[in-house]
MARZAFI-549900 format. One record per atom (N, C-alpha, C, O): x negated, y, z negated. Coordinates in steps of 0.02 Angstrom, whole numbers, padded with zeros to 5 digits, always signed. Each point is the difference from the previous one (the first is absolute). Layout:
N
XYZ ...
END
This chain:
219
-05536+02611-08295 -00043+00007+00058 +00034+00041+00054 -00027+00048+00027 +00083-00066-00015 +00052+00028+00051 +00002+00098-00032 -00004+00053+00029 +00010-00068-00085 +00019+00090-00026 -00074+00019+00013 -00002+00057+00023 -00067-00090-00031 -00062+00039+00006 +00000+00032+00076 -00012+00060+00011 +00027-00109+00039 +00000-00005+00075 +00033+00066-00002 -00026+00047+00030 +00075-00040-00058 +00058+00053+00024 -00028+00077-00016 -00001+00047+00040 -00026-00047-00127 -00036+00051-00011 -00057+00029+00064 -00001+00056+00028 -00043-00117-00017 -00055+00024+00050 +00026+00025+00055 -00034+00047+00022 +00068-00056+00002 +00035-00006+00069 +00008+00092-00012 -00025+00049+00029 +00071-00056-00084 +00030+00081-00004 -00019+00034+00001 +00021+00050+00028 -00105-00054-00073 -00046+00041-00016 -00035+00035+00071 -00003+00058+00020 -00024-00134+00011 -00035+00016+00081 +00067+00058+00042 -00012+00058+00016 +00063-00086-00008 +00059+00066+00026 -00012+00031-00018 -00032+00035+00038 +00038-00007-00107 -00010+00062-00050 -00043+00036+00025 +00020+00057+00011 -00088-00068+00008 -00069+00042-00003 -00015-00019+00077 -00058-00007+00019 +00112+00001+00024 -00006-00030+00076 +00058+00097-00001 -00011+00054+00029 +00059-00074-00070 +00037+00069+00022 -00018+00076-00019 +00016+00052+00028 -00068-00067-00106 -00042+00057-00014 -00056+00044+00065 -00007+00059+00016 -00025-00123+00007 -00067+00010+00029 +00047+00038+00066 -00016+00056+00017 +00066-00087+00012 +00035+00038+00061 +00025+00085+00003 +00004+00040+00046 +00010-00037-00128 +00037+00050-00020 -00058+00046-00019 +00010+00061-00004 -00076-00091-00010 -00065+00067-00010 -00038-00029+00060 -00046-00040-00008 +00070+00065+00082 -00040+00011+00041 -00056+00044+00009 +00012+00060-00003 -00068-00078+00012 -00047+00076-00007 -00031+00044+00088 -00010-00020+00058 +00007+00068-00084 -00007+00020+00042 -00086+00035+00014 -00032+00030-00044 +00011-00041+00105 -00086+00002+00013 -00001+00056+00035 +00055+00025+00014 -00103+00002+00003 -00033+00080+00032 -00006-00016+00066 -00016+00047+00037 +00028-00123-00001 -00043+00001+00064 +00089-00039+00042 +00001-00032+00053 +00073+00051-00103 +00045-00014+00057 +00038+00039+00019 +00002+00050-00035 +00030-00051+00076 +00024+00040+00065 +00069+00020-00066 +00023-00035-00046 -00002+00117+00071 +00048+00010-00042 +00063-00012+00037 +00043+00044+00003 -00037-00090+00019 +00053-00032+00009 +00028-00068-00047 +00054-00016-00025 -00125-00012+00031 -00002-00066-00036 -00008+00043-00074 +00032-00047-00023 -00039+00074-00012 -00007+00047-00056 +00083+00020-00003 +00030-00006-00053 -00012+00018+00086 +00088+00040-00009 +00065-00076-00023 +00057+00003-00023 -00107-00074+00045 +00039-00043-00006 -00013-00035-00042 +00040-00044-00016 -00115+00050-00027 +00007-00028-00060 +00008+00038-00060 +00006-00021-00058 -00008+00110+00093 +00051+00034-00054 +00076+00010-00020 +00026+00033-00045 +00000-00076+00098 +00078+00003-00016 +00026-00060-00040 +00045-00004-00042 -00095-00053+00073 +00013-00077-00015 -00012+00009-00093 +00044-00024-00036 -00119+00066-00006 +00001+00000-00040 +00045+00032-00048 +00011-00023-00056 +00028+00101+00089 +00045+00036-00018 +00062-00059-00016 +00026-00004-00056 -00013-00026+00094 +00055-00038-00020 +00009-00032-00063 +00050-00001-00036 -00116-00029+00028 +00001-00023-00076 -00027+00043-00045 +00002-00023-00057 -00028+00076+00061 -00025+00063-00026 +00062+00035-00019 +00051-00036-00003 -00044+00113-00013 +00044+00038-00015 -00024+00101+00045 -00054+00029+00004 +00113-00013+00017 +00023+00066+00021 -00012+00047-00069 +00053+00000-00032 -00093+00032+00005 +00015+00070-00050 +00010+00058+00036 -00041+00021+00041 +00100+00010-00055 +00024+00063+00017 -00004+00055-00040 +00026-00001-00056 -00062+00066+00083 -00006+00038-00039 +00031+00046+00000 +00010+00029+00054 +00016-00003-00114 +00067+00043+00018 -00032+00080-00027 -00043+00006-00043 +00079+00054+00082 -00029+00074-00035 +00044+00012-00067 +00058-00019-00003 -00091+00052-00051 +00033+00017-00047 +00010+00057-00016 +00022+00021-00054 -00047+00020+00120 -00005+00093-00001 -00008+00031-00062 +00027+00051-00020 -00079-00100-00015 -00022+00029-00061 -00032+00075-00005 +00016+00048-00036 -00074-00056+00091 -00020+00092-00005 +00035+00037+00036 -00017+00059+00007 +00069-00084+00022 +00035+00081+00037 +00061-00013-00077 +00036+00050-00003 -00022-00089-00041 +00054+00035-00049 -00052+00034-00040 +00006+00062-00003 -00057-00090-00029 -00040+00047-00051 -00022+00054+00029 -00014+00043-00042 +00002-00025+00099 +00007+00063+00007 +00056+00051+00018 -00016+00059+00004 +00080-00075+00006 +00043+00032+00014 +00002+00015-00105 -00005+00056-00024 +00011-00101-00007 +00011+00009-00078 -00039+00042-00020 +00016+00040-00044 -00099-00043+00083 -00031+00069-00032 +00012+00044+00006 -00009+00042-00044 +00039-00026+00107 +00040+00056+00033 +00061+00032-00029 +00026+00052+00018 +00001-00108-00088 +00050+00019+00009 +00069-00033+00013 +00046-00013-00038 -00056+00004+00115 +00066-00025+00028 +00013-00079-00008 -00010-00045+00042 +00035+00040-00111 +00020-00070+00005 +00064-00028-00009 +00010-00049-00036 +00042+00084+00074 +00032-00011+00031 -00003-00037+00056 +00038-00047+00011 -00098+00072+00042 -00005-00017+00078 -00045-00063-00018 +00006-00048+00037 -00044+00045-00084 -00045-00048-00037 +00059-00074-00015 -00006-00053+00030 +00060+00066-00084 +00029-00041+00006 +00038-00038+00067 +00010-00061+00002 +00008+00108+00052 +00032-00019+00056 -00060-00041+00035 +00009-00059+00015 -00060+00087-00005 -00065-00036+00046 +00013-00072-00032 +00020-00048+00033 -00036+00045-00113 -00015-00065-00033 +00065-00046+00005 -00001-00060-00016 +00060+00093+00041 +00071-00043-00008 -00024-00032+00078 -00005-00061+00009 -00010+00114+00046 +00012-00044+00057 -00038-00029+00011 +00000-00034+00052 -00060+00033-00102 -00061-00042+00049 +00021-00081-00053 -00024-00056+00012 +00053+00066-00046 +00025-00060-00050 +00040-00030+00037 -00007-00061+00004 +00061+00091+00033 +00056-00033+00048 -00026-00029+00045 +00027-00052+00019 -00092+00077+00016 -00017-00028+00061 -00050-00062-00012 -00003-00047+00039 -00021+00051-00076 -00024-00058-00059 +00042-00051-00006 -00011-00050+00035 +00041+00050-00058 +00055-00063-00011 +00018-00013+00050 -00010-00061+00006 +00040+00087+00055 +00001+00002+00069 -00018-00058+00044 +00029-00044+00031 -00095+00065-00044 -00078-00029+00016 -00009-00082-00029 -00014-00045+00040 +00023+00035-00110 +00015-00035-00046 +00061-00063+00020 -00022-00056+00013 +00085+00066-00012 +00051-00007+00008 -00007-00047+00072 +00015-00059+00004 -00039+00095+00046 -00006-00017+00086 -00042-00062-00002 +00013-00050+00034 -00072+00055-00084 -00041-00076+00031 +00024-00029-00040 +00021-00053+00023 -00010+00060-00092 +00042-00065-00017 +00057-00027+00019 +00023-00042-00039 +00019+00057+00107 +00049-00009+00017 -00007-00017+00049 +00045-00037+00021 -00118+00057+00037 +00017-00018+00065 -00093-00020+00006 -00017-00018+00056 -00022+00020-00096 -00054-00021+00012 -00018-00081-00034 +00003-00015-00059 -00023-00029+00117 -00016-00075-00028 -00052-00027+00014 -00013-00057-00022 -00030+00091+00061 -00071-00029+00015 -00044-00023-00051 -00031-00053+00005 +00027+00098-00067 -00032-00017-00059 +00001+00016-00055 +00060+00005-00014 -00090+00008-00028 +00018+00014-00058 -00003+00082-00017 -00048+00026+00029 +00076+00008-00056 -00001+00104-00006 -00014-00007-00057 +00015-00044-00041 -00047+00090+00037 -00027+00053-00073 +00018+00054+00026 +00009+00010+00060 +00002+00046-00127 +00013+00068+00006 -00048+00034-00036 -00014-00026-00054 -00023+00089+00072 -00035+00024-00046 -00010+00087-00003 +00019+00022+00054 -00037+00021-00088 +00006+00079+00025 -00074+00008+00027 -00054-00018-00024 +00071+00053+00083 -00088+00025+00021 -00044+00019-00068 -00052-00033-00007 +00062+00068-00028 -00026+00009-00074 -00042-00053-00026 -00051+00008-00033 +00074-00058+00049 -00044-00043-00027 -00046-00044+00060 -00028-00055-00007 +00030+00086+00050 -00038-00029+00071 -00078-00024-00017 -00023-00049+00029 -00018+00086-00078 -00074+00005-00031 +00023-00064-00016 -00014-00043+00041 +00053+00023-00102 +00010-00046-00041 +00004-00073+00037 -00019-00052-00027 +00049+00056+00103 +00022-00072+00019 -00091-00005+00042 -00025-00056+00000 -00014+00110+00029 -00033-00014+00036 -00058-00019-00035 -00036-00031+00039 +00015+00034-00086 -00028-00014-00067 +00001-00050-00008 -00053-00014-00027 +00095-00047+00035 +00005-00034-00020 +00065-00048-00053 +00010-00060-00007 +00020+00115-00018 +00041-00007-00059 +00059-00017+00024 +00028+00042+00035 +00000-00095-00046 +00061-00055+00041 +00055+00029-00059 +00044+00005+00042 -00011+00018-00104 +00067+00016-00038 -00031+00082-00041 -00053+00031+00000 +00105-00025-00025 +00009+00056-00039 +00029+00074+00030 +00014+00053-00028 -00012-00079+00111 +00039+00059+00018 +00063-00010+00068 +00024+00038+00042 -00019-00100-00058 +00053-00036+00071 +00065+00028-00028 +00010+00009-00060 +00029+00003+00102 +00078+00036-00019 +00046-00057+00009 -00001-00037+00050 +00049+00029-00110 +00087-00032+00032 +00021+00029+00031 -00020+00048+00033 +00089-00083-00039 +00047+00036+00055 +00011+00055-00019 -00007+00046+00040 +00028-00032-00108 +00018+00088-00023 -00071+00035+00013 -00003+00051-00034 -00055-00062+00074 -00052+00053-00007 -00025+00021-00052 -00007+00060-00008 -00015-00115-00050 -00013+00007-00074 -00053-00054+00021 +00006-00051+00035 -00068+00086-00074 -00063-00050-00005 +00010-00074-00047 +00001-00002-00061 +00005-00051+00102 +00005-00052-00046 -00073-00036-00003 -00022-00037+00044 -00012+00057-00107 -00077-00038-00038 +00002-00098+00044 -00042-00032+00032 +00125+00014-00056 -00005-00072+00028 -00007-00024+00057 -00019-00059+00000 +00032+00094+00074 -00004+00004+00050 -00081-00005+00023 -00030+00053-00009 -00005-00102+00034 -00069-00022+00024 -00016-00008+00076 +00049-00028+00023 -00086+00037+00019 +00008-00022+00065 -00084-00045-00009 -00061+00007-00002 +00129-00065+00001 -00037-00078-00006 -00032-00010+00067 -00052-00033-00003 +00068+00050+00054 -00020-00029+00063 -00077+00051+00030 -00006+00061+00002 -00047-00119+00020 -00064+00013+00013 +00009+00073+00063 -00015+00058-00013 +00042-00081+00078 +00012+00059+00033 +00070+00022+00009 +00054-00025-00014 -00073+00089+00047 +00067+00066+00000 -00048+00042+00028 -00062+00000+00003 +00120+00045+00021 +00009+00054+00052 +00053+00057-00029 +00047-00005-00039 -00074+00057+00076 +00040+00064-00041 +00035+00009+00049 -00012-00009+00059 +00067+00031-00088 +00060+00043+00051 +00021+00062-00031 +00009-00004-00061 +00000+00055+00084 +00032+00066-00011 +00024+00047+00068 -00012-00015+00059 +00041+00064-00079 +00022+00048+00049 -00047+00023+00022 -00042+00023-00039 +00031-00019+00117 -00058+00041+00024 -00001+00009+00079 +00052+00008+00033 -00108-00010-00009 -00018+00020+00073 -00043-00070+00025 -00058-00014-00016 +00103-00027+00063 -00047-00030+00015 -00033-00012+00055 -00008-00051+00034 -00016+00125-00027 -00062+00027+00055 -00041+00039-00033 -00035+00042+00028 +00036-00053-00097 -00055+00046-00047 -00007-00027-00037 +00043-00036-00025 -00132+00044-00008 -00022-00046-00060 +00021+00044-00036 +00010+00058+00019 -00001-00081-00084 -00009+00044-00081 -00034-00031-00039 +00024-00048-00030 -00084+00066+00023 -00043-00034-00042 +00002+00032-00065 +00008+00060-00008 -00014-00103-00039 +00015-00001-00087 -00059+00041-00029 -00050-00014+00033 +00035+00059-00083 -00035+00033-00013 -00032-00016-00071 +00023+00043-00038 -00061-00081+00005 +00011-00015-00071 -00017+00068-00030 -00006+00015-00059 +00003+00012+00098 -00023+00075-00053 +00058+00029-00033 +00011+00041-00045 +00022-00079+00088 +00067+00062+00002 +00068-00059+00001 +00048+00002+00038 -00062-00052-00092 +00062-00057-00010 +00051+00038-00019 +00043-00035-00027 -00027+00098+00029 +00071+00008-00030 +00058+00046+00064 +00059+00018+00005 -00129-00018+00036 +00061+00038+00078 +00019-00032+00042 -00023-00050+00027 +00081+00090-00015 +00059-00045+00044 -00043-00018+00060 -00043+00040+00019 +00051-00097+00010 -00030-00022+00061 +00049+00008+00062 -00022-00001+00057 +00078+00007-00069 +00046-00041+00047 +00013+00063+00055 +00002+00058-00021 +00004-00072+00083 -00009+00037+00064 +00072-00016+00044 -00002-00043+00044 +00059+00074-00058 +00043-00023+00048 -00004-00009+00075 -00002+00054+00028 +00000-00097+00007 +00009+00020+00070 +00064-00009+00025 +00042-00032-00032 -00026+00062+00101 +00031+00024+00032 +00080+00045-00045 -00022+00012-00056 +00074+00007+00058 +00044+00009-00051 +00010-00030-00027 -00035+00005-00050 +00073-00050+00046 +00026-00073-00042 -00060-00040-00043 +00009-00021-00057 -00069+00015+00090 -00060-00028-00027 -00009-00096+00027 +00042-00016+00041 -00071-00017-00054 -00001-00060-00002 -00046-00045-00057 -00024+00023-00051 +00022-00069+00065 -00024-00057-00073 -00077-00006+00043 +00003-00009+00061 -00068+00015-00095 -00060-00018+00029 -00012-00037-00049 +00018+00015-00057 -00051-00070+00071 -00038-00058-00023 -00060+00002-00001 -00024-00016+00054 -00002+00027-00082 -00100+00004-00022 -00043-00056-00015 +00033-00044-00028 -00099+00027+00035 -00018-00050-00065 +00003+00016-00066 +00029+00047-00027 -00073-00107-00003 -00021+00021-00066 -00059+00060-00027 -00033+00006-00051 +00038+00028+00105 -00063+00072-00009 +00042+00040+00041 -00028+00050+00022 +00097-00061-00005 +00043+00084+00025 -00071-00009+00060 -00054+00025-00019 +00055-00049+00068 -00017-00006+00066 +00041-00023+00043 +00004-00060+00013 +00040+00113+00021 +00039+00010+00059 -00018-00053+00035 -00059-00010+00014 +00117-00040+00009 -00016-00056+00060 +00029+00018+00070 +00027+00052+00018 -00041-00120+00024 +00023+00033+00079 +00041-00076+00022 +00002-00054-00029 +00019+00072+00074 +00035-00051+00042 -00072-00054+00004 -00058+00018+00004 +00086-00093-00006 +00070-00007+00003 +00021-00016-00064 +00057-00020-00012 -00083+00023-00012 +00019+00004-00075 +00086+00048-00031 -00008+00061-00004 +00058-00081-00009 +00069+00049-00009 -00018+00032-00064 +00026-00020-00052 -00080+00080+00051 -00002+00043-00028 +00010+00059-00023 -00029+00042-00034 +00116-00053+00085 +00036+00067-00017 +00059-00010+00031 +00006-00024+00056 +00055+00047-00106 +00066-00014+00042 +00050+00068-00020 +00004+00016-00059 +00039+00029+00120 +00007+00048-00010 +00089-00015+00022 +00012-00036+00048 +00048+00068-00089 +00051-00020+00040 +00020+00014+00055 -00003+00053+00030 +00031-00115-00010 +00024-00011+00077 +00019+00061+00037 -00019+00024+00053 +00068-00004-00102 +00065+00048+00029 +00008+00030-00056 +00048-00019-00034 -00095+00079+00006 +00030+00046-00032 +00067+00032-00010 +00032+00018+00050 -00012-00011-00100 +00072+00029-00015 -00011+00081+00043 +00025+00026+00050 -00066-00009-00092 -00020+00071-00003 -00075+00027+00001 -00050-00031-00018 +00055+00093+00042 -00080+00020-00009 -00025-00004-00052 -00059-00019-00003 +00106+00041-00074 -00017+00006-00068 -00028-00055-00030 -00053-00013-00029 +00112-00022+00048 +00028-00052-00070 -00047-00074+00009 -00061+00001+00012 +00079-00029-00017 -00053-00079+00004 +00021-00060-00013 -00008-00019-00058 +00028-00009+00086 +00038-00067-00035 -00065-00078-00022 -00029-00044+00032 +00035+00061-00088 -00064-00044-00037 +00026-00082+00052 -00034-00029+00042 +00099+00014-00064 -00007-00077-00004 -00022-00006+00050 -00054-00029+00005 +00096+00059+00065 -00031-00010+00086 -00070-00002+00001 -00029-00042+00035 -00009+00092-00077 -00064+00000+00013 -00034-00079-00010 -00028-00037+00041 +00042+00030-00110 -00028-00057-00045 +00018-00095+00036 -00029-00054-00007 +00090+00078+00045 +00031-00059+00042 -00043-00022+00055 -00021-00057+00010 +00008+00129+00037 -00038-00004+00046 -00082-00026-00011 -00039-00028+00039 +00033+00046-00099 -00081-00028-00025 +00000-00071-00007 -00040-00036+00029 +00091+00015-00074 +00004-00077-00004 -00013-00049+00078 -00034-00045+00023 +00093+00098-00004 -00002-00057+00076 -00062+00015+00044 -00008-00041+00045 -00038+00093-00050 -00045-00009+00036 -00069-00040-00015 -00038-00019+00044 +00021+00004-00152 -00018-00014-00029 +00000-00098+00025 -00049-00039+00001 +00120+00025+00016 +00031-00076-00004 -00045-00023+00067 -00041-00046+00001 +00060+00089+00057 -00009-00008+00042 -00074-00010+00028 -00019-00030+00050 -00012+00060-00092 -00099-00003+00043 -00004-00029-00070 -00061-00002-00012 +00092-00019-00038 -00033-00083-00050 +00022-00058+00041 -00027-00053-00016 +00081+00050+00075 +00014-00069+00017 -00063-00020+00068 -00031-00050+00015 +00036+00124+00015 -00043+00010+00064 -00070-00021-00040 -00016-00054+00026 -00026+00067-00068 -00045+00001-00042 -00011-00104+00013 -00040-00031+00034 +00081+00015-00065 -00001-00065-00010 +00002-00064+00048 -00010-00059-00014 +00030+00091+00084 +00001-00047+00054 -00095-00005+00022 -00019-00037+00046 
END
C-alpha cells in the first residue's frame, strides 16, 4: 500500500513538472509575459545551433577550379565550427545543445527531430534525436535583422554576420527574430580584435543572461 502511495504521489509530481515545463502560450498575452514562459520552457526544452558549412561558396570555387582556396574556406569554416562547438559545451548550462548544419534547416523545420544532428567531430550522428517538445535556434547573425528561411531555397546559407566579430541570435521555432526582454542575443564583452571572435566569451555571456531572466521569470 505504502509503495502504491509512493508510485501515485510520483506520478502526480511527474505530470505536475511536465504540465510546468509545456507552458502554452495564447495570442491575447502581453510579450512580456510571452518572453517568460519562453525561457521558463527553454529551460527544460533544448538550444539547436546552426552552424555554416560554406557548402556553396566551396562548390563553386571547385567549379571554378580553385580548390585549393575551396579547401582553405572548408578548413576554416570547420575550425570555427568546432570553436562554436567546443564553447557551449564548456561554458553553456542553461539547457540542453544540439548542433546542426544550416543545410539541413528545411529538415528540422519540417518537423524531422534525427538524421542530421552533429557530434562533437561535426559528423552526422543518425543516433542523436532532439527528444525535447520545445527549442529555439541559435546561430551567428544580426540581432537587429530578421532572416527569414526560404523553403524554396533549403540549401542557402542563411547566416548574416553582424557587426565584425558577429554575435549568437536566438530565434524561435520558425527563425522569428525576438526582442527584449527576452536575452536574444549576446555579443562579446570586450572583443580581442576587430577580426577575430572569441566563441566561449560569447557563449558565456549568453548563458548568464539566459540564467538570469529564467530566475527573474520565476519570482
Amino acid at each position: 500500500m505504502r509503495n502504491l502511495k509512493f508510485s501515485l504521489c510520483s506520478l502526480l509530481l511527474a505530470l505536475i513538472v511536465h504540465a510546468q515545463a509545456q507552458e502554452e502560450l495564447t495570442q491575447n498575452m502581453t510579450w512580456n509575459d510571452s518572453a517568460r514562459i519562453m525561457i521558463r520552457n527553454l529551460k527544460d526544452g533544448a538550444l539547436v545551433v546552426r552552424l555554416q558549412s560554406s557548402s556553396i561558396a566551396v562548390a563553386k570555387l571547385i567549379q571554378q577550379g580553385n580548390n585549393s582556396w575551396a579547401n582553405d574556406v572548408k578548413s576554416q569554416q570547420r575550425e570555427k565550427n568546432l570553436e562554436i562547438v567546443q564553447s557551449f559545451h564548456s561554458s553553456f548550462t542553461f539547457c540542453k545543445v544540439y548542433f546542426f548544419y544550416a543545410d539541413s534547416t528545411d529538415a528540422l523545420l519540417s518537423g524531422e527531430r534525427s538524421g542530421f544532428f552533429l557530434d562533437d567531430s561535426l559528423n552526422i550522428n543518425p543516433s542523436i534525436t532532439l527528444k525535447e517538445d520545445f527549442f529555439m535556434i541559435a546561430e551567428e547573425g544580426n540581432p537587429h535583422r530578421q532572416i527569414k528561411f526560404d523553403a524554396t531555397q533549403p540549401q542557402r546559407e542563411l547566416s548574416e554576420p553582424s557587426y565584425t566579430n558577429g554575435s549568437i541570435v536566438v530565434y524561435d521555432q520558425e527563425l522569428n527574430l525576438l526582442k527584449d526582454p527576452f536575452p536574444y542575443y549576446a555579443q562579446e564583452p570586450f572583443p580581442q580584435t576587430f577580426t577575430s571572435s572569441n566563441w566561449k566569451s560569447k557563449v558565456i555571456s549568453l548563458d548568464k543572461k539566459m540564467q538570469a531572466f529564467y530566475k527573474k521569470s520565476m519570482k
